[in-house]
C-alpha positions in Angstrom: 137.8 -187.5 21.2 140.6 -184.8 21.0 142.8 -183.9 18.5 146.7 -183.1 19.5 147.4 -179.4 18.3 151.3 -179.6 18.6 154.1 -181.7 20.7 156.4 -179.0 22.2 160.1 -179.5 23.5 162.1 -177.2 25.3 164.4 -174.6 24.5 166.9 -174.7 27.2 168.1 -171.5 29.2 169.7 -170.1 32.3 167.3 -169.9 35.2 168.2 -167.4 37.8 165.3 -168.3 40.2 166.2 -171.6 41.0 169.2 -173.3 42.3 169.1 -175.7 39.1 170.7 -173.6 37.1 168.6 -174.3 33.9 165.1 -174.3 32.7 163.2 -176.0 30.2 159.6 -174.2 30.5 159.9 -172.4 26.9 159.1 -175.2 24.9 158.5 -174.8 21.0 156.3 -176.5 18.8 158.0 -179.4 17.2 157.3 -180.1 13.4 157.7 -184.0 13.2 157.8 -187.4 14.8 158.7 -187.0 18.5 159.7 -190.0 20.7 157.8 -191.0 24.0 159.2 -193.4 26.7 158.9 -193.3 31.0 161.6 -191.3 31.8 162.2 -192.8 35.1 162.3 -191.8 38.9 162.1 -188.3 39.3 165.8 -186.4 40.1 167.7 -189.8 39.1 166.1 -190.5 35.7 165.7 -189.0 32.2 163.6 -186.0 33.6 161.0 -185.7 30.4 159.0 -187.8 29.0 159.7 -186.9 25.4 162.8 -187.3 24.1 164.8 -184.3 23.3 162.8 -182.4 25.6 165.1 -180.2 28.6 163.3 -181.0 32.6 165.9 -177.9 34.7 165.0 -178.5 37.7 164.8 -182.4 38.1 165.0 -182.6 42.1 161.0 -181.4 42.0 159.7 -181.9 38.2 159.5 -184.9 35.8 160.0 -187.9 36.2 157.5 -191.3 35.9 154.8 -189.6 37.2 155.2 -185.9 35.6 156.8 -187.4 32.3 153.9 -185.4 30.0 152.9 -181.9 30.9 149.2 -181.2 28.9 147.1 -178.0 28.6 144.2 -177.1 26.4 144.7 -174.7 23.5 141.2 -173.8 24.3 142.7 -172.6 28.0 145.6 -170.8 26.4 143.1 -168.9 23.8 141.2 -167.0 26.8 144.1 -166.3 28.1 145.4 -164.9 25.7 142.3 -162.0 25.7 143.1 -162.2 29.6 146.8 -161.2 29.2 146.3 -159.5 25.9 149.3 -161.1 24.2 149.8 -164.0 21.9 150.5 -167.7 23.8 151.7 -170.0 20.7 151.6 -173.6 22.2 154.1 -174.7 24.8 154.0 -170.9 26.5 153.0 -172.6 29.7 156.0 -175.0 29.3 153.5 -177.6 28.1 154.7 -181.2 26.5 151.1 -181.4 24.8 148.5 -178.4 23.4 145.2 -180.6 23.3 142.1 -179.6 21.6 138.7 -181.2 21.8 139.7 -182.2 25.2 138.7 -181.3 28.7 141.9 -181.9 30.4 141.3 -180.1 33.8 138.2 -181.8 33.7 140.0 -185.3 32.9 139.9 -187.9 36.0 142.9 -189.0 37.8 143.9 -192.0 36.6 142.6 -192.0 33.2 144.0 -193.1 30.5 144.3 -191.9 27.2 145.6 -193.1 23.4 147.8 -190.5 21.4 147.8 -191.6 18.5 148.1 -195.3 17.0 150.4 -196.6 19.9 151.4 -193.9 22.7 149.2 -194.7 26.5 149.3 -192.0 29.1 147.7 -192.1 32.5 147.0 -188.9 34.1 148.3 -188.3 37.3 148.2 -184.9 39.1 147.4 -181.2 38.3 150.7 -179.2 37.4 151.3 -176.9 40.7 152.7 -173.3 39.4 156.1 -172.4 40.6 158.7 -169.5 40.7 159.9 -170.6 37.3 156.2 -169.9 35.7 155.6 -166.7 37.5 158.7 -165.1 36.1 158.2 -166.6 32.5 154.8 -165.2 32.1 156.1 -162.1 33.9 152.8 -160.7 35.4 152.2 -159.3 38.6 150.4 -162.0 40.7 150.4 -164.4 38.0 150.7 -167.7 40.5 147.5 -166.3 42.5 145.9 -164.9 39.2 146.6 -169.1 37.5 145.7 -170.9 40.9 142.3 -169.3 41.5 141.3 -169.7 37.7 141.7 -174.3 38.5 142.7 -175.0 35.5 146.2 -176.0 36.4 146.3 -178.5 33.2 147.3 -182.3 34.1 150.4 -184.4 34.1 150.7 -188.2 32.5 152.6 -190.6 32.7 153.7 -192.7 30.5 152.1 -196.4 30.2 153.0 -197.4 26.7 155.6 -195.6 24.4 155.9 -194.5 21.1 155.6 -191.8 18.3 153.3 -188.8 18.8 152.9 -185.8 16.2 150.6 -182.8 16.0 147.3 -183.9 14.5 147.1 -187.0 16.1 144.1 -188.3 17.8 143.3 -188.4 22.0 141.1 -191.4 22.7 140.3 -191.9 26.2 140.0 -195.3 26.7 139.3 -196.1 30.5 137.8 -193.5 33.1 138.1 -194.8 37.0 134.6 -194.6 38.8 136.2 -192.0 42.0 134.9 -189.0 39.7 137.9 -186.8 41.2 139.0 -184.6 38.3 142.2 -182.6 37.9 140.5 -179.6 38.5 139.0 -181.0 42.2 142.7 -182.0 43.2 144.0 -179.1 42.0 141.7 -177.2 44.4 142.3 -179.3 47.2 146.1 -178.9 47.5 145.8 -175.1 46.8 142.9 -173.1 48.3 140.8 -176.0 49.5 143.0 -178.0 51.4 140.0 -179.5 53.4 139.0 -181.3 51.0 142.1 -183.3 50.4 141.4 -185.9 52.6 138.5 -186.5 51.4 139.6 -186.3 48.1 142.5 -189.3 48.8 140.1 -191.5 50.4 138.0 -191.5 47.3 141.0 -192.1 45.1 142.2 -195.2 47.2 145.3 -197.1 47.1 148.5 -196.4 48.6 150.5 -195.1 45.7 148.3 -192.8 44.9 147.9 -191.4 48.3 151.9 -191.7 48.1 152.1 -189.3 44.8 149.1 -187.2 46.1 151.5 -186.6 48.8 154.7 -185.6 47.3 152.4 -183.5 45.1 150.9 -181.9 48.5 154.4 -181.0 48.7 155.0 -179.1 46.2 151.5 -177.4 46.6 152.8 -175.9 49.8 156.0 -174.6 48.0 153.3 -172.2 45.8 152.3 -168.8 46.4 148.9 -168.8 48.3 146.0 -168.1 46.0 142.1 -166.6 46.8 139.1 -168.6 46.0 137.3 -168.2 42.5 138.3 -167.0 39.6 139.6 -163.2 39.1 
């Protein structure tokens, strides 16, 4: 069991790097009651997953199944000796700083309780794009984050609600594929090989579907080496 360390939203600003126009990757800690619900389709729906939250670029982010965005404080805390500089929650543009938790090594498809009501599946590994490389503003930072695999995992939404820092993370169901976060991650980056494989063990048609789409946007990202810097 995990223990939510904050529910960030975004602070919205200009984004020169896209053709969007906005961005919503600095998010900020929130200090109350923030809403959940499925935003719907990605680039026609709400674009986050938490109300009051900012998605920029809705054409390739948010959406049903990218509605929650969640990395490990633990994660954030080496990196913060890595990069020497301070990472409050939400720097990676994160929806949810976890603790307690392993969310790269979370399963696809497992679901989780925020919370007394809130259900979220998880869904893919967040692929690093232009947007991230210039927020964290360090040479090689998409190459530097890809070979590190731990990419932190989307959700989507399956029952809605009210989530606040210091609420609990139950997982309540784990599928028996074993194919973590971290494995797919790998496979649509620097081990694309495996993904095959990878979709055969996950089964079902819209999975294979949104592994797809997010194959996509894997081949949008800077190429990365193998292991860990």
């Amino acid at each position: 069991m995990g223990v939510l360390e904050s529910v960030n939203i975004a602070v919205a600003a200009p984004n020169p790097h896209k053709t969007a126009g906005r961005t919503g990757i600095d998010k900020r800690a929130q200090p109350g009651l923030v809403a959940v619900r499925d935003p719907g389709p990605k680039g026609t729906g709400l674009g986050s997953g938490l109300v009051g939250d900012v998605i920029g670029d809705t054409e390739n982010h948010g959406g049903t199944d990218q509605a929650v965005y969640a990395v490990a404080r633990e994660v954030l805390d080496e990196w913060e000796g890595r990069l020497e500089r301070l990472l409050p929650d939400g720097s990676f543009g994160e929806n949810l700083t976890t603790r307690g938790i392993d969310v790269d090594g979370a399963l696809i498809g497992e679901r989780w309780r925020v919370g007394d009501a809130v259900e979220l599946v998880v869904t893919s590994p967040r692929i690093p794009c232009v947007t991230f490389r210039h927020h964290i503003d360090r040479p090689g930072w998409l190459k530097t984050f890809t070979a590190d695999v731990r990419p932190g995992a989307y959700l989507a939404v399956a029952a809605p609600g009210g989530i606040r820092a210091g609420d609990e993370i139950r997982v309540l169901h784990r599928p028996g594929h074993g194919v973590t976060v971290a494995q797919l991650f790998r496979a649509l980056t620097t081990e694309k090989h495996r993904l095959p494989g990878l979709v055969e063990r996950l089964g079902g048609d819209a999975v294979a579907e949104l592994v797809q789409t997010v194959a996509a946007e894997a081949g949008r990202a800077q190429p990365a080496p193998q292991g860990r810097p």
